[in-house]
C-alpha positions in Angstrom: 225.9 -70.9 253.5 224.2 -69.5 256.8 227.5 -68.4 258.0 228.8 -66.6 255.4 225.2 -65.2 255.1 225.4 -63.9 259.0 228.4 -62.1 258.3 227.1 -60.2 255.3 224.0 -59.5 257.2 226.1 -58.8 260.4 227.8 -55.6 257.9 224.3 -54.9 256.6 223.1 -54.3 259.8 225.8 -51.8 260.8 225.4 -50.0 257.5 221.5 -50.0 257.4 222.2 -48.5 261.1 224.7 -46.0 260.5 222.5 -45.2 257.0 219.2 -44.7 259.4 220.9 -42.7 261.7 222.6 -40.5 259.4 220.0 -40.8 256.5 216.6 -40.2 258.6 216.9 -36.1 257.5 218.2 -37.5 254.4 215.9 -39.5 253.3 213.0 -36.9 253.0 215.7 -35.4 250.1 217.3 -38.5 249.1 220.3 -37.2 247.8 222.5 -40.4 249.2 219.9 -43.1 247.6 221.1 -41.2 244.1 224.5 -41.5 244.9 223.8 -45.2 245.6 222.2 -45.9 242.8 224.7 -44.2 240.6 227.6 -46.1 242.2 225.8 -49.4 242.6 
């Protein structure tokens, strides 16, 4: 169950990365976390 774990993790990594990077400016707005939400 690790494994499958680490790979998950492995994408959320590279996502919360990417979403850090791009999101810093955006998360004093937080128009992307609505757009989450909505679509999540």
């Amino acid at each position: 169950m690790r494994k499958e774990r680490i790979f998950m993790t492995k994408e959320q990594l590279m996502i919360n990365a990417i979403l850090e990077a791009v999101g810093l400016e955006s998360i004093k707005s937080a128009p992307i976390q609505r757009r989450v939400h909505q679509e999540g």
